[in-house]
N, C-alpha and C positions, 0 to 999 in steps of 0.2 A: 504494500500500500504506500502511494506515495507519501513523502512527509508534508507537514502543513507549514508553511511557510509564516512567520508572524508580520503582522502589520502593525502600523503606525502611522500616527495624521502630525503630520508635518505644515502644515497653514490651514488656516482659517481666513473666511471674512462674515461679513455681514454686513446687513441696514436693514433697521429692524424701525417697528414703533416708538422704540424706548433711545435710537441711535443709529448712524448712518454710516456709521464701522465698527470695530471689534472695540477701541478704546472706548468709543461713547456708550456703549449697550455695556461695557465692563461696568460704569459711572451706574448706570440708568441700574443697572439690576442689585447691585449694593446699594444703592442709597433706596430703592423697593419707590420707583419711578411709574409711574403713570402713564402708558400711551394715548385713552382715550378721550377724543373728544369730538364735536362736533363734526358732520361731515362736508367735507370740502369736494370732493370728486366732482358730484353733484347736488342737485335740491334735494336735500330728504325731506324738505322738512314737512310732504304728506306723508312721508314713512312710518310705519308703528314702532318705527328705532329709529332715531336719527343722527346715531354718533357710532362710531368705531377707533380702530386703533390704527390709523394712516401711517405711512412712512410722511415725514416732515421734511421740507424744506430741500426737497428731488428736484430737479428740471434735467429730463431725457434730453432735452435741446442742447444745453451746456456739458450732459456729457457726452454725448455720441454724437452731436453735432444736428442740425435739423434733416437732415436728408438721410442719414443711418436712422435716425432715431423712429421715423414716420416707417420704417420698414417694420417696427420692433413693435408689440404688445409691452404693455408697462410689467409683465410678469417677467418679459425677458429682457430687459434693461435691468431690473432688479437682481436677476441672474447675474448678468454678467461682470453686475459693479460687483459685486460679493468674490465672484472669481477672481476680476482680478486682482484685488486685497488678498485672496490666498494665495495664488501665484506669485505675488510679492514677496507676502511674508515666509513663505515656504523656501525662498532663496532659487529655486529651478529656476534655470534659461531653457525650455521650450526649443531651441534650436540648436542648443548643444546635446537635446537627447535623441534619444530612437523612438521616433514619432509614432514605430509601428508598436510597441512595447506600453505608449501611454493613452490609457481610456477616456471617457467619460460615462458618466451614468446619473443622469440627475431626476429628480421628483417633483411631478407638479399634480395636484389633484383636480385643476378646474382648467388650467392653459389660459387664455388668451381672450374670456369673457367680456372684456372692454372691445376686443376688436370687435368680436362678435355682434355683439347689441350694436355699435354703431354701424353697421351693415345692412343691418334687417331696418333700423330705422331710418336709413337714407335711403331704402328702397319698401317703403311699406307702401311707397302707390303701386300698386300693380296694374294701371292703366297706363303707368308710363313705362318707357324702356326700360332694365333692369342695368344699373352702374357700378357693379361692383369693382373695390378696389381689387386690381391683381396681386396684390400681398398679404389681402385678406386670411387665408389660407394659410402661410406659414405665419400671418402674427398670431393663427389662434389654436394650430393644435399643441396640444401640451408636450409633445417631444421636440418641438424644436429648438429647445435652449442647449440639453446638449450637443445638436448640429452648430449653432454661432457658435459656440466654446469649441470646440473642432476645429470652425475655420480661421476662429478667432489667433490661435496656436499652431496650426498647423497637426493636429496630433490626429490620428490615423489607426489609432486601435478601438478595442472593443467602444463602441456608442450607444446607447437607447435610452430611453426614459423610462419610468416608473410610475404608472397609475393604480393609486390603491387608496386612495379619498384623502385622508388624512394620514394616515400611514404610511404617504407616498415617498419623500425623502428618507424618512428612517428603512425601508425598502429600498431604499440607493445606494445609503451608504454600507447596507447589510451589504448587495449583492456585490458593491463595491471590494469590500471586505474577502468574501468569499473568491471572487475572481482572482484577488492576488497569490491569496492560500494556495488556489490553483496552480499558478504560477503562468493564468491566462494576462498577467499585465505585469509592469514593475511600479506603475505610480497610474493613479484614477482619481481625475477630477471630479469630486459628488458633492450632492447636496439639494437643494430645493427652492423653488422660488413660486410666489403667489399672488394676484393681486385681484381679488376677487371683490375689492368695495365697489361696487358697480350698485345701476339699477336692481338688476335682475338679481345680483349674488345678494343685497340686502332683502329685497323683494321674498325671492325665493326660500332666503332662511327663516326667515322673519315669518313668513307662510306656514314654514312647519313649526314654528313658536319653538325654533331653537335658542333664539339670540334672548337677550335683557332687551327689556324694555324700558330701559331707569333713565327714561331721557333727560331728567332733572338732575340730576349727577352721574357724568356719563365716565366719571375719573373714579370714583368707586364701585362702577357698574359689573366688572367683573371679580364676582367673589365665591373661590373656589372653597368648598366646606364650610363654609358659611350658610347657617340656619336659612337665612332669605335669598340665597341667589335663583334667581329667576332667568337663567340660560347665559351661553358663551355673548361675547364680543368679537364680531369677526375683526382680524387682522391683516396685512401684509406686510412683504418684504421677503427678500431672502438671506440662506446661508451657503458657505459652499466651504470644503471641506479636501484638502488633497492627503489621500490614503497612499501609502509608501510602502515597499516591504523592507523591512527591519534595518536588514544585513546592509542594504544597499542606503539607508537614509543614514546608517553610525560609518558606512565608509565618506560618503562626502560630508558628512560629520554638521546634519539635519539637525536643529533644533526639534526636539521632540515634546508635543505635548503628554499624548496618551502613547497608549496600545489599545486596541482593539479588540477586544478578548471573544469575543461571542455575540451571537446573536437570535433571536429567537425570533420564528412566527406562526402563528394559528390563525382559525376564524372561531366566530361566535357559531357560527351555522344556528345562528335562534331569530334575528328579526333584519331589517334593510336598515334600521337607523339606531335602535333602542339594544343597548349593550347587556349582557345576560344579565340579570337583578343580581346573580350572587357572584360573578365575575368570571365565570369558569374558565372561558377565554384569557382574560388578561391572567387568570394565574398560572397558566398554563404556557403561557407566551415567556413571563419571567423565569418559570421553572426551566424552560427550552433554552433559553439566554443565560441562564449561568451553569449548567450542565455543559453547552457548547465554551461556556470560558473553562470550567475545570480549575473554579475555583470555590470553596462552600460558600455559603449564602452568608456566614456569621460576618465578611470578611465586603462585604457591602458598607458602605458608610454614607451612602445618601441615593435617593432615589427620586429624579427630576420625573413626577407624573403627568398622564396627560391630561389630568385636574382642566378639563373646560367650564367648570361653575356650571352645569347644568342638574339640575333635581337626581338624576337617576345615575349620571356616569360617576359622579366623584362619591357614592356611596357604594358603588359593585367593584370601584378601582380600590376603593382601602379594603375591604373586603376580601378583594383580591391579594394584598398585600398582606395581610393578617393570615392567612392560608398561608402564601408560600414560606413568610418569615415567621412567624409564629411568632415566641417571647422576642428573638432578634429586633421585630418590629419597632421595639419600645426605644431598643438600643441606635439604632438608623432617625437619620433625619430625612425627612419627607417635604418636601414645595412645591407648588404649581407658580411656573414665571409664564404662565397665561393670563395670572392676576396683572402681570404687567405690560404684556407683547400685545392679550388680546392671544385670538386663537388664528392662525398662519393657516390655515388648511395643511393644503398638501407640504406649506416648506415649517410646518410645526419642526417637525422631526430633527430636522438640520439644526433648526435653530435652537434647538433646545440641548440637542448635543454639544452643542460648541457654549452655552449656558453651562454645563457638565464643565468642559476643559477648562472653561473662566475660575469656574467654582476650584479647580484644582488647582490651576494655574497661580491664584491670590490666595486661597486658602481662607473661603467663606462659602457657606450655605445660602446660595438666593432665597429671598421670601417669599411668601405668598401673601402678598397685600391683602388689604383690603376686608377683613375678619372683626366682624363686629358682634357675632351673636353665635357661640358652639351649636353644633345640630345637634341635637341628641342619638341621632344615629350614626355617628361616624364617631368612635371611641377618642376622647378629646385627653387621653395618654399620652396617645402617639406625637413625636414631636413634630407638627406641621408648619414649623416658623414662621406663626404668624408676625405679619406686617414692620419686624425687620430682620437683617441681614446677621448670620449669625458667622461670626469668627471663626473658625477650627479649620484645623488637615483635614483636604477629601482624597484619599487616597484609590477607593473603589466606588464605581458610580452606576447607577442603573436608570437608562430614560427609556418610556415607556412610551408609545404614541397608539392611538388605536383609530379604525376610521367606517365613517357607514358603508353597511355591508356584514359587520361585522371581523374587517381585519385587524389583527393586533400584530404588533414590532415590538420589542424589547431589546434593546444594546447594554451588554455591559462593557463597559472603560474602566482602565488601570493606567494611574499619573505614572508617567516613566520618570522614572531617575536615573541616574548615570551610575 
């Protein structure tokens, strides 16, 4: 049997709600920052929610220039800035490697919803001629971020996307992961990008009465374990993530955050949207993710959940976590950094990982804002760091993302040291 090769993530970037790189979203999630508020995109203001968690102070114009930028859906500008801050920080020249050797694989759960809608609605007369844009198409399916970062680089190995709702990036950089073990790449660019505050994507959530409706306070609107939360805050932005194999990131002598240790996935197989009451999935997904690391469960020190503030997920998820950690549980720290991002869709996963490396990186537990009233159903033991930032070594980390459908992702991380 062949051996398994170990990995390592070698750069990061981000622009998130809370920051529009890795230093500002480090700031935003220590100090337990606020993305939400009112929304800018468009008019919400007949919305039954009229605030989310926006990327701030973006202009596609200033980065990519006007005439690349009008090619690009806002999911995949979001993309690409993220990469190129890891490509940076990762130290790789792209032109001094073997282009055939380096992948992409990144996660979007909804793609390119902005283009979309402005398509249908520049042509909703159907008495007139039909005009659509010809780049309509590639601004909006959701695989073509990994294709830009391809051309963007030049890089010529493994490519595809990841659709899996919400679970979609944590599925990128799993299979990220796994490919290199293969020894089907040496280095893979992943991660996730999203930007679904649209019409339709508020419309549409808002429809199935996922989101808060706390339009009066839309900066404590998202509250994960908290007695009153009344549904997610959608999100956008992306993360992206350059996965390394080992041997090869300590020879050209890689700043290393993590290792990559395992990864876990299942389904619920019980409903399209509504996550099993008692968690079976999500605990089965963690159990799968640290089995695949081969390390025991006591040796966990924090677990970034995918706590969206909704009535039913954030009590099947501790539930879930009480199963697989048992008394451990008490010993672990637990947060949802959705109290502060808002929830990403599809580039949750990404972003919440590199929330994980931060957490290791400075040596503090992100919060989970926003906690004003214990539920009585979710054991109020467990330490769930409420609304601030807690001090200590994370040395093992577990991020969980789960998406409708039914699928669950589980990553475990281990801070490398020299």
């Amino acid at each position: 049997m062949r051996n398994m090769k170990r990995v390592v993530i070698t750069g990061i970037g981000a622009i998130t709600p809370i920051g529009n790189n890795i230093d500002e979203f480090a700031k935003g999630l220590r100090k337990g920052e606020s993305g939400a508020d009112y929304i800018t995109h468009f008019d919400a203001s007949s919305f039954k929610t009229t605030f989310a968690c926006e990327v701030k102070n973006f202009d596609g114009d200033e980065v990519f220039g006007r005439k690349e930028a009008r090619k690009m859906d806002l999911f995949s500008q979001y993309g690409l800035v993220a990469v190129r801050e890891a490509v940076q920080d990762s130290g790789l020249d792209f032109a001094r490697e073997d282009a055939e050797r380096v992948g992409v694989i990144w996660g979007s759960g909804i793609g390119g919803l902005r283009s979309l809608e402005e398509q249908i609605e520049n042509n909703s007369d159907y008495e007139q001629t039909p005009r659509y844009n010809p780049f309509m198409i590639p601004k909006m399916i959701a695989d073509i971020v990994p294709g830009l970062i391809s051309i963007e680089y030049g890089l010529k190995g493994l490519n595809y996307g990841t659709i899996s709702a919400c679970a979609s990036s944590s599925n990128a950089i799993i299979s990220a992961m796994d490919s290199i073990r293969m020894g089907r790449a040496e280095v893979i660019v992943t991660g996730g990008s999203e930007a679904a505050v649209t019409r339709a994507g508020i419309g549409g959530f808002s429809g199935m009465k996922a989101l808060s409706s706390r339009n009066d306070d839309p900066a404590t609107a998202s509250r994960p374990f908290d007695k009153d939360r009344d549904g997610f805050v959608l999100g956008e932005g992306g993360g992206a993530l350059i996965l390394e194999e080992y041997e090869r990131a300590v020879e050209r002598g890689a700043k290393i955050y993590a290792e990559v240790l395992g990864g876990g996935m299942t389904a619920d197989a019980y409903h399209i949207t509504a996550p099993h009451p008692e968690g079976q999935g999500a605990a089965r997904v963690m159990k799968e993710a640290i089995r695949d690391a081969h390390i025991p469960m006591t040796q966990i020190d924090y677990v970034n959940v995918h706590g969206t503030s909704t009535p039913l997920g954030d009590v099947a998820e501790i539930n879930a976590i009480l199963d697989v950690f048992g008394e451990h549980a008490y010993k672990m720290h637990i947060s949802s950094t959705k109290s502060m991002t808002g929830h990403l869709l599809g580039a949750s996963g990404a972003i919440e990982t590199i929330a994980c490396l931060l957490a290791m990186r400075d040596g503090f537990i992100p919060p989970t804002i926003n906690h004003f009233t214990d539920d009585p159903e979710i054991d109020n033991k467990l330490n769930l760091t409420f609304n601030e930032a807690k001090e200590m070594p994370v040395d093992f980390a577990v991020c969980n993302t789960f998406g409708f459908g039914g699928h669950n992702t589980s990553l475990v991380l281990k801070k490398y040291e020299q």
